[in-house]
C-alpha positions as CSV (number, residue, x, y, z in Angstrom):
1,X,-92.2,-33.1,-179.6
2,X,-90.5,-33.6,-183.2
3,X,-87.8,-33.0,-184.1
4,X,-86.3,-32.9,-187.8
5,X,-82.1,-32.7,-188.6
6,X,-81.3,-32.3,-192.2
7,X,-77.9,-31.0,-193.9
8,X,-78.7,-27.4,-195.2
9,X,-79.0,-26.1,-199.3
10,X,-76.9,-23.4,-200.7
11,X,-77.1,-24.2,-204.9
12,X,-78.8,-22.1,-207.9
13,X,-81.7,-23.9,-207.1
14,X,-82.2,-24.1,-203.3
15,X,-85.2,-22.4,-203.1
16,X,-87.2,-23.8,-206.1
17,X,-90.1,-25.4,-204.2
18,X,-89.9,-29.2,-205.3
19,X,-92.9,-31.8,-205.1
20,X,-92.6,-34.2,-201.9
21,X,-94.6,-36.9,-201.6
22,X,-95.5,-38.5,-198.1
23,X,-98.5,-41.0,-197.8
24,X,-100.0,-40.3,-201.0
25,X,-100.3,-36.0,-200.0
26,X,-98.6,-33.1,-202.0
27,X,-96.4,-30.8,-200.0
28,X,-94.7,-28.0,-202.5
29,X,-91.4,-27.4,-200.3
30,X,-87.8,-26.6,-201.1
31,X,-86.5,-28.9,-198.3
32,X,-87.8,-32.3,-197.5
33,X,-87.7,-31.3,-193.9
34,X,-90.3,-28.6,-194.4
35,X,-92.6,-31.1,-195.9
36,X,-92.0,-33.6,-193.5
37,X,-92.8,-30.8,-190.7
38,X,-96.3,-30.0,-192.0
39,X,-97.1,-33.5,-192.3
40,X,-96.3,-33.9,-189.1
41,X,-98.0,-31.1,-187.6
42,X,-100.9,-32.5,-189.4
43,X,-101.4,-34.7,-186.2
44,X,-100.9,-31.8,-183.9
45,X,-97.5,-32.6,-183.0
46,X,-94.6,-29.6,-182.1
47,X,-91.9,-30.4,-184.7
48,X,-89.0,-28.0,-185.0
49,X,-86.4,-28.4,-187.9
50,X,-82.8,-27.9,-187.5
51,X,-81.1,-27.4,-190.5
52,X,-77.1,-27.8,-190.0
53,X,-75.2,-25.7,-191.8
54,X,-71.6,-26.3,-193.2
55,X,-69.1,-23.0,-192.6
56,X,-68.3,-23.2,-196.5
57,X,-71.6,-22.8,-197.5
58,X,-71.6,-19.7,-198.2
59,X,-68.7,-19.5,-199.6
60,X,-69.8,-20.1,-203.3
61,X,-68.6,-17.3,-206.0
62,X,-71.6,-18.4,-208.7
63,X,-74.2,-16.6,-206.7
64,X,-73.8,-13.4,-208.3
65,X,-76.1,-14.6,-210.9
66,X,-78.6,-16.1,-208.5
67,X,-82.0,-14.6,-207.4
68,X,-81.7,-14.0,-203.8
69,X,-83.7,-11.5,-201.3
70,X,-81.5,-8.2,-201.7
71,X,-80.3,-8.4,-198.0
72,X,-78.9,-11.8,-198.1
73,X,-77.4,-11.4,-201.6
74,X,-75.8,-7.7,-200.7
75,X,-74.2,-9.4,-197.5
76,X,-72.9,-12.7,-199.7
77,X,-71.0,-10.0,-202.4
78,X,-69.0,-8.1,-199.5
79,X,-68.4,-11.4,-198.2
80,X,-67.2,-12.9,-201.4
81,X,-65.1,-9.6,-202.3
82,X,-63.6,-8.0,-199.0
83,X,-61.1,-9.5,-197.3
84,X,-62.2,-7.8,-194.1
85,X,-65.7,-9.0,-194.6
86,X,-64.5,-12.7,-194.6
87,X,-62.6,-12.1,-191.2
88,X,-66.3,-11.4,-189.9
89,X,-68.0,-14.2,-191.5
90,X,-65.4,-16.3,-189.8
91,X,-65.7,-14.5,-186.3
92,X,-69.4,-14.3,-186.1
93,X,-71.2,-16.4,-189.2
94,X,-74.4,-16.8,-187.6
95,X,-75.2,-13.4,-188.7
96,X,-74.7,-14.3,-192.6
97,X,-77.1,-17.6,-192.3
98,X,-79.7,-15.8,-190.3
99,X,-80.5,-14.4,-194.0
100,X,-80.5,-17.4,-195.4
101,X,-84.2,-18.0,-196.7
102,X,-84.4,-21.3,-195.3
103,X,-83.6,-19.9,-192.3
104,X,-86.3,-17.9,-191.8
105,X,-88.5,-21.4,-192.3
106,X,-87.1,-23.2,-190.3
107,X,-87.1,-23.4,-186.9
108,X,-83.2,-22.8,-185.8
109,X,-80.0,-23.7,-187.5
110,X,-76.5,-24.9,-186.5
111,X,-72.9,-23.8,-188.2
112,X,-70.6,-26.9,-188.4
113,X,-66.9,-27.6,-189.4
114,X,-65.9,-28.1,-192.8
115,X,-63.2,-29.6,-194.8
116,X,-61.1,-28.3,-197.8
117,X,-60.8,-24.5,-199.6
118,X,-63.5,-22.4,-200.5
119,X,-63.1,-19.1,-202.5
120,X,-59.3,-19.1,-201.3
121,X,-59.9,-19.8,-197.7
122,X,-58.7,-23.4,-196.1
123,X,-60.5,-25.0,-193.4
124,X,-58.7,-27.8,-191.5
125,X,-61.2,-29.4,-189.5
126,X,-61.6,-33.2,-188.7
127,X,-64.3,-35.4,-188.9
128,X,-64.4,-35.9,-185.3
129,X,-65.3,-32.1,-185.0
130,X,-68.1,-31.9,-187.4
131,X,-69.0,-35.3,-185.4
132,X,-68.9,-33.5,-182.4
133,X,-70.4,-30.1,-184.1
134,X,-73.7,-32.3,-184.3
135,X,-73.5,-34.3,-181.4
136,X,-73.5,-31.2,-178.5
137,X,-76.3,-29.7,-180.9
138,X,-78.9,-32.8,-180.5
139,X,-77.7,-33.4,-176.7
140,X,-78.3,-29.7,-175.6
141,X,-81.8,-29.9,-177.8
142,X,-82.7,-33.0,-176.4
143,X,-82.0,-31.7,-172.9
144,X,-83.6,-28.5,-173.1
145,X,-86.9,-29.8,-174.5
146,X,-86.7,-32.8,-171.2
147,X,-86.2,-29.5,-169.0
148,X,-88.5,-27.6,-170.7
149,X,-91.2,-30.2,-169.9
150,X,-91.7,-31.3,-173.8
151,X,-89.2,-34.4,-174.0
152,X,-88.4,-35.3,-177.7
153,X,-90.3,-37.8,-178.8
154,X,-89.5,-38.2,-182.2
155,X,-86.7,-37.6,-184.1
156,X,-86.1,-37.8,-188.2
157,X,-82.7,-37.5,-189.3
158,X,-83.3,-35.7,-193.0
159,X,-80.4,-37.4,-195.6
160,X,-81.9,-36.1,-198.8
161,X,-79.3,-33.3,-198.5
162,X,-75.5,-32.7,-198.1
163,X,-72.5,-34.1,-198.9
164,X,-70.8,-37.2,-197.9
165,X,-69.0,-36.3,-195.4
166,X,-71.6,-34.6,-193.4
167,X,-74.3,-37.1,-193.9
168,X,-72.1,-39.7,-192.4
169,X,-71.2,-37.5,-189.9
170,X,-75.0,-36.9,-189.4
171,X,-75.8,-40.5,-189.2
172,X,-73.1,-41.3,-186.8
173,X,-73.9,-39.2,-184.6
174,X,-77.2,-40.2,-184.0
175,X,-76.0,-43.8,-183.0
176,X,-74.3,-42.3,-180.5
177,X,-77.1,-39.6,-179.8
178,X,-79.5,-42.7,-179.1
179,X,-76.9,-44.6,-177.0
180,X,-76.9,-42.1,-174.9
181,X,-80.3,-42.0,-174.2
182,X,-80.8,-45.3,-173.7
183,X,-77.8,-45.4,-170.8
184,X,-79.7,-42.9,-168.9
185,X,-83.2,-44.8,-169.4
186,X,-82.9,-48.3,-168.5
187,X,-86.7,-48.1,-168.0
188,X,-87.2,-47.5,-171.2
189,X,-90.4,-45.4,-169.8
190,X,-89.0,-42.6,-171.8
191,X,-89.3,-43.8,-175.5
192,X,-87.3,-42.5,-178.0
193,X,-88.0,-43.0,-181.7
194,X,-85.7,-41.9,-184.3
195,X,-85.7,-42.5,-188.0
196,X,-83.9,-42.4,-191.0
197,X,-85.6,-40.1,-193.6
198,X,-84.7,-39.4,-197.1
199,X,-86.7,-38.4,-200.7
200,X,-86.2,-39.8,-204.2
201,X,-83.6,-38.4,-206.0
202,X,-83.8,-35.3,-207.3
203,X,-81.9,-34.9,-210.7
204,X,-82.2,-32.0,-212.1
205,X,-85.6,-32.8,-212.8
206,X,-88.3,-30.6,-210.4
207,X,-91.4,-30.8,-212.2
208,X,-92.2,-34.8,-210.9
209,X,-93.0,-36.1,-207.9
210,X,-90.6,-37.1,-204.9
211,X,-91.6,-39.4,-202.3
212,X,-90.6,-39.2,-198.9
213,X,-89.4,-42.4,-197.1
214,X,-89.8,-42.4,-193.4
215,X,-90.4,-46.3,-192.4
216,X,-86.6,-46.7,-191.5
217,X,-86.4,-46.7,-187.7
218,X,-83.3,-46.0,-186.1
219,X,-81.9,-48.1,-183.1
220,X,-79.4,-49.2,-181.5
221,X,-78.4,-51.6,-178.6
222,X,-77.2,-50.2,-175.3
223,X,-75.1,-52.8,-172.9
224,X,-74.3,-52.4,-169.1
225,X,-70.6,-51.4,-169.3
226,X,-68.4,-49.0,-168.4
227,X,-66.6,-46.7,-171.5
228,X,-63.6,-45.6,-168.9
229,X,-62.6,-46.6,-165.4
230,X,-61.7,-43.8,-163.6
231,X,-60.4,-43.9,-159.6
232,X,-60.4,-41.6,-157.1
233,X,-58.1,-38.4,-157.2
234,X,-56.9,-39.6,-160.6
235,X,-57.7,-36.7,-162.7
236,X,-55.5,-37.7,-166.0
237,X,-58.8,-38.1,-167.9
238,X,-60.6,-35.2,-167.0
239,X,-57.3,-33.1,-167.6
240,X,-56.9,-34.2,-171.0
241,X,-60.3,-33.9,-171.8
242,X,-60.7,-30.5,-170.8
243,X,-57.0,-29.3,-172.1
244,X,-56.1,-29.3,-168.2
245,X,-58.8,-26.5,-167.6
246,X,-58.4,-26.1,-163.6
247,X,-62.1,-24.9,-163.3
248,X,-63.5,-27.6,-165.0
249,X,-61.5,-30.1,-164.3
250,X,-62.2,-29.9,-160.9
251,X,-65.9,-29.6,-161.2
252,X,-66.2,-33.1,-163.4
253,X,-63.9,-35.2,-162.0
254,X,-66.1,-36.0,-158.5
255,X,-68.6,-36.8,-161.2
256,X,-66.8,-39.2,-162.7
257,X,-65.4,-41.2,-159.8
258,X,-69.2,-41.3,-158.6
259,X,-69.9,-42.9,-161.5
260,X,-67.2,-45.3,-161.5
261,X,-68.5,-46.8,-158.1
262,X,-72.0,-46.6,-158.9
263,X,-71.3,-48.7,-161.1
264,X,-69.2,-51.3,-159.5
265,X,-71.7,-51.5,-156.9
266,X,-74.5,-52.6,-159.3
267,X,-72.3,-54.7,-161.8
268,X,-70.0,-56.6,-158.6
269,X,-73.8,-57.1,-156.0
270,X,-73.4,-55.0,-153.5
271,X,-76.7,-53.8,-152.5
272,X,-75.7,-52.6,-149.1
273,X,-73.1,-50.2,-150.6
274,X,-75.9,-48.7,-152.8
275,X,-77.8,-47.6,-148.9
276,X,-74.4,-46.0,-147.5
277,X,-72.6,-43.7,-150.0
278,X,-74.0,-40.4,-151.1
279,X,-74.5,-39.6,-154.7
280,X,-75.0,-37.0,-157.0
281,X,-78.7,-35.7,-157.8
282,X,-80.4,-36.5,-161.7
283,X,-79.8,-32.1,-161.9
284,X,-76.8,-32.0,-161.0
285,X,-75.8,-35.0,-162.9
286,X,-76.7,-32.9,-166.1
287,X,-75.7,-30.0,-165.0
288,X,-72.3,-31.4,-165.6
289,X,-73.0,-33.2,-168.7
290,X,-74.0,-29.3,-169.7
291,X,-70.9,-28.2,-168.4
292,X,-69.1,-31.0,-170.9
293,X,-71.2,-30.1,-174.1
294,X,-70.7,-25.9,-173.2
295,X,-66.9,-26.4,-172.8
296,X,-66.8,-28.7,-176.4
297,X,-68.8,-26.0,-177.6
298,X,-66.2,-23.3,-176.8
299,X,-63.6,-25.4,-177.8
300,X,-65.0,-25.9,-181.6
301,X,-65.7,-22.5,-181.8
302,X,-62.6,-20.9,-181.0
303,X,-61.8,-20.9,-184.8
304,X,-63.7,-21.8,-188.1
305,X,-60.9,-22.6,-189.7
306,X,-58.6,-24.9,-187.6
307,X,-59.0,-27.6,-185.3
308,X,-59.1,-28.1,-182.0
309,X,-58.0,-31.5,-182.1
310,X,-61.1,-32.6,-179.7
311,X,-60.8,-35.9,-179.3
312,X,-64.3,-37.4,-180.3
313,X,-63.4,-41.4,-178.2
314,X,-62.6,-39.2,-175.4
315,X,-66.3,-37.0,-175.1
316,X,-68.0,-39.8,-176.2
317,X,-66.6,-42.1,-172.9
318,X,-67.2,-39.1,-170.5
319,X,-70.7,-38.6,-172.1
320,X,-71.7,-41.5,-171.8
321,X,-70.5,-42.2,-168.4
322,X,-72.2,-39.7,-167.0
323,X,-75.6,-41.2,-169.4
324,X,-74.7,-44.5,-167.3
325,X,-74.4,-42.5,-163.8
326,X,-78.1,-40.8,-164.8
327,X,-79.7,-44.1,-165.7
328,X,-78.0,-45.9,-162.5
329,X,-79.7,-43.2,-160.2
330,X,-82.7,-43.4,-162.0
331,X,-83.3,-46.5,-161.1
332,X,-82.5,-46.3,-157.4
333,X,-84.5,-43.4,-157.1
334,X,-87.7,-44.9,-158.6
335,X,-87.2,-48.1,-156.6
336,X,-86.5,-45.5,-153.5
337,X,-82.9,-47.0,-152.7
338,X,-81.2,-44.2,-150.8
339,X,-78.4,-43.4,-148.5
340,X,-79.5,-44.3,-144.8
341,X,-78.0,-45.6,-141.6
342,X,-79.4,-48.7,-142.1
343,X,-81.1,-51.2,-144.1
344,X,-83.3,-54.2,-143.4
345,X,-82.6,-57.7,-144.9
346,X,-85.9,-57.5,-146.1
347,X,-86.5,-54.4,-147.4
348,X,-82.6,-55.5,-149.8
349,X,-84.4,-59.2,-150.5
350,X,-87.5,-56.9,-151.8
351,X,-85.6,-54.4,-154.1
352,X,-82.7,-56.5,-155.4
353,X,-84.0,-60.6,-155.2
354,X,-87.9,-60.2,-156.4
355,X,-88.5,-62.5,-159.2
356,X,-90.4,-59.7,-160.5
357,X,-89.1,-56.6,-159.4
358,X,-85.8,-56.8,-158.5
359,X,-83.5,-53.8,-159.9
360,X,-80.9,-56.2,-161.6
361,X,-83.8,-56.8,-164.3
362,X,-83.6,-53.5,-165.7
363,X,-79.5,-53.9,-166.4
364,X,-79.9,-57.4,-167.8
365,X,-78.0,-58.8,-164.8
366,X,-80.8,-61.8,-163.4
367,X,-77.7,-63.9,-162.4
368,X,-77.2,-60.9,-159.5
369,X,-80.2,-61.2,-158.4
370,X,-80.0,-65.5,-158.2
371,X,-76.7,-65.0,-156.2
372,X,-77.3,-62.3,-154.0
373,X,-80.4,-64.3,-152.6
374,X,-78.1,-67.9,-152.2
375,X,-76.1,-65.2,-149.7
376,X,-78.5,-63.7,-148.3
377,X,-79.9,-67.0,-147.2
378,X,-77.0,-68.3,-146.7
379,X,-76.3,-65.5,-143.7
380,X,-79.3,-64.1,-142.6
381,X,-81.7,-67.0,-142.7
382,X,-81.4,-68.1,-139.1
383,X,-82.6,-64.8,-137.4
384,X,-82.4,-66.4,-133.7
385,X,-78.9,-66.2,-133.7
386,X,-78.3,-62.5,-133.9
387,X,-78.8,-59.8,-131.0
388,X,-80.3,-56.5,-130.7
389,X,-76.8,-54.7,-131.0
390,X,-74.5,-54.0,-133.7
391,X,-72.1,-56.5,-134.2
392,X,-69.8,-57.6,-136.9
393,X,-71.4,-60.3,-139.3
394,X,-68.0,-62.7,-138.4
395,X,-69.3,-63.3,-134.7
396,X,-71.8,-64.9,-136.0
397,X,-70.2,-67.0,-138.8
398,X,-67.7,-69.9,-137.9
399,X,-64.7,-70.6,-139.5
400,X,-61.8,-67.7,-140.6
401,X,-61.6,-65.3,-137.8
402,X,-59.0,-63.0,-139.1
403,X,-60.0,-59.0,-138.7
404,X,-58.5,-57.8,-141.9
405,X,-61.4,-56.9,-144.7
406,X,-60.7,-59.0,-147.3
407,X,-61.4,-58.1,-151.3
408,X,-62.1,-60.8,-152.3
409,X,-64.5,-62.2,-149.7
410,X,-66.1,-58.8,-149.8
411,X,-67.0,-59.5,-153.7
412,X,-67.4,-63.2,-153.4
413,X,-70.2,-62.4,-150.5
414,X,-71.8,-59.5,-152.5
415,X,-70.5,-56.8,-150.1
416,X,-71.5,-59.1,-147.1
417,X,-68.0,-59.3,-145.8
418,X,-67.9,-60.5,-142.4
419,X,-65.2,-57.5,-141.0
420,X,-66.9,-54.5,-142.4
421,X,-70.3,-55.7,-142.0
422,X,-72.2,-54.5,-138.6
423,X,-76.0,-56.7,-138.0
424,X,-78.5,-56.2,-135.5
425,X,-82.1,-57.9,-134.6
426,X,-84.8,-55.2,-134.0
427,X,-88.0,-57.9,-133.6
428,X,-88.5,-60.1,-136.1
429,X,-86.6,-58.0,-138.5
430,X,-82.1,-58.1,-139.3
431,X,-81.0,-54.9,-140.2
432,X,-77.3,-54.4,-141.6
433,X,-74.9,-51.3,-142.0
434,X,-71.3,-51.5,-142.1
435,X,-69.1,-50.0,-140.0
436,X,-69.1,-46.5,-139.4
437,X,-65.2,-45.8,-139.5
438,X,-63.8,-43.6,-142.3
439,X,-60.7,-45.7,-143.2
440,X,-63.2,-49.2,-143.5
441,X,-66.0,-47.1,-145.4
442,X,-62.4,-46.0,-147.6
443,X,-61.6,-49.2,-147.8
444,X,-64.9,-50.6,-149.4
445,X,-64.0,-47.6,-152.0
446,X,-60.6,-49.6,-152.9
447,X,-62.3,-52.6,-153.4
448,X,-65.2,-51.3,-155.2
449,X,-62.2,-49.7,-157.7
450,X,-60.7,-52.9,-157.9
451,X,-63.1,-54.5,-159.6
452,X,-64.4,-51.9,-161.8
């Protein structure tokens, strides 16, 4: 699937169609988007354009001399004259750009923020909320249509519209929009191609022809690391992102501690931790990235006029956390690393130190992968030493015999540590589990924490 973004027209002559050029073909269009749609569809592609619409638009006293369809002009002269009809336009606007004609060519429309006065009414927003206006549009877009069993395949991001502010907004936040899908896709098996699309200028003059450019591919680089580190029962993040909402508060935070140790476990080596905690499903890992996006939604919608005072640093780290926490599953489930009572040496040497398989590849991490084999051979190479019970790694290792579980050994030895760590000898095959008592499985949390 397609899908075309571009900054919606409100002037005298928004609806003149205008000659776009793409590939040497003709398309008579008012909207660049609309042209690049039905080239697209030329290849039997689904493309859907969005156009976004800015609150003010509307909001223009010149269009009494305009020709507009009678419905759409009748409703824009109440709204420019009654001071009632404003309060609806700002309770319920939707209803006012449904008549808009482009919307009724396009394939849906969103209302964002805007900044400044406008026919004697003042809107306060921020750029962060027109940011995050656009941002929970293209997220629950590109989630429905991966739900919906038509993943987005292509996305154009329309500048030949709009005014500054909003195109940078628009721009901005598809960096972000792609970093997010490239946290939960490490495997990159899901491809994602977005590009920057924009026509000549268009000056007054709407008898030539204007060429639409649509070579400029959009990427962006996404990096193993962690936007936040957030520890257990420390809500202080999720209760100012949500404005201390109970409900939802509650609901992310277990979310967001997953993450956190998920995370460690990969990025400190610690294969064995990655068999014996539980973790949170792909669903229900975006069902609370939904959650998120719903609650911003509300948020930003509460009034037209004023901010909320979202904090766009803060959604973007709990966004993309939870993008991390996806891709990090994703990965264990394709590689069919889950929670069991135990594991075999061989079956961690197989998933985690292949030269060409192991998991560490897709994270860029190949020095985990060198290190955790040195300790693996380091402890597990002589199998005649251990028996066919449990015991703890350190009766079979000389040196230290202390009891305690110590952090740093436990990260040094990639979660081998030698007072947490059980190992038994079933044939020719070692198979490892730690200890099955709460507080020790508690304390491999702590450490895990630690060294977020």
């Amino acid at each position: 699937m397609n899908l075309i973004y571009q900054i919606g027209r409100f002037d005298k002559n928004f609806n003149n169609p205008l000659k776009f050029k793409i590939k040497e073909k003709i398309y008579e269009k008012p909207l660049s988007s609309f042209a690049l749609k039905e080239f697209l569809s030329s290849d039997k592609n689904d493309t859907a354009v969005i156009l976004i619409y800015p609150i003010s638009l509307l909001l223009n006293p010149q269009v009494k001399s305009w020709n507009l369809p009678t419905d759409f002009k009748e409703k824009l002269f109440k709204l420019l004259e009654s001071p009632e009809e404003k309060e609806n336009y700002l309770k319920n606007p939707t209803e006012y750009f449904k008549l808009h004609p482009h919307s009724k060519i396009a394939d849906d429309f969103s209302i964002i923020h805007s900044i400044g006065e406008y026919n004697g009414i003042k809107f306060s927003a921020t750029f962060d909320d027109i940011f995050l206006n656009i941002l929970f549009d293209m997220l629950t877009r590109y989630l429905d249509a991966l739900y919906s069993g038509t993943p987005i395949s292509q996305a154009f991001i329309d500048i030949s519209s709009g005014h500054n502010i909003y195109v940078s907004a628009l721009i901005e936040t598809t960096r972000y929009f792609l970093t997010f899908h490239k946290l939960r896709n490490w495997d990159e098996e899901y491809k994602l191609k977005v590009y920057l699309v924009f026509s000549d200028p268009i000056l007054g003059q709407h008898k030539r022809e204007y060429e639409i450019h649509t070579n400029y591919k959009f990427d962006v680089k996404a990096f193993f690391s962690i936007p936040i580190k957030i520890r257990r029962n420390e809500a202080s993040f999720a209760k100012k992102l949500t404005n201390n909402n109970k409900e939802i508060k509650k609901k992310i935070q277990p979310f967001f501690e997953k993450a956190c140790l998920f995370y460690s476990m990969i990025k400190n080596n610690a294969p064995l931790c990655l068999y014996t905690f539980s973790r949170h499903s792909l669903n229900q890992i975006d069902e609370t990235i939904k959650t998120i996006i719903e609650f911003g939604k509300n948020r930003l919608h509460e009034s037209w006029q004023n901010s909320p005072q979202l904090s766009r640093l803060d959604f973007i780290k709990a966004l993309f956390l939870l993008a991390l926490y996806y891709g990090i599953v994703k990965i264990l489930e394709k590689n069919k690393i889950f929670p069991k009572p135990e594991v075999s040496i061989s079956e961690i040497k197989e998933k985690f130190t292949s030269k060409n398989n192991s998991i560490y590849f897709y994270f860029n991490l190949p020095l985990n992968r060198n290190y955790l084999s040195h300790e693996i051979s380091n402890y597990f190479n002589e199998k005649a030493k251990f028996q066919s019970e449990w015991r703890l790694l350190r009766e079979y290792l000389s040196g230290e015999k202390s009891s305690q579980i110590e952090h740093r050994n436990f990260i040094a030895h990639c979660g081998f540590e030698r007072n947490c760590t059980e190992v038994k000898k079933e044939g020719n095959e070692i198979f490892v589990r730690y200890k099955k008592e709460n507080k020790i499985l508690e304390r491999i949390e702590k450490i895990l924490e630690d060294y977020i």
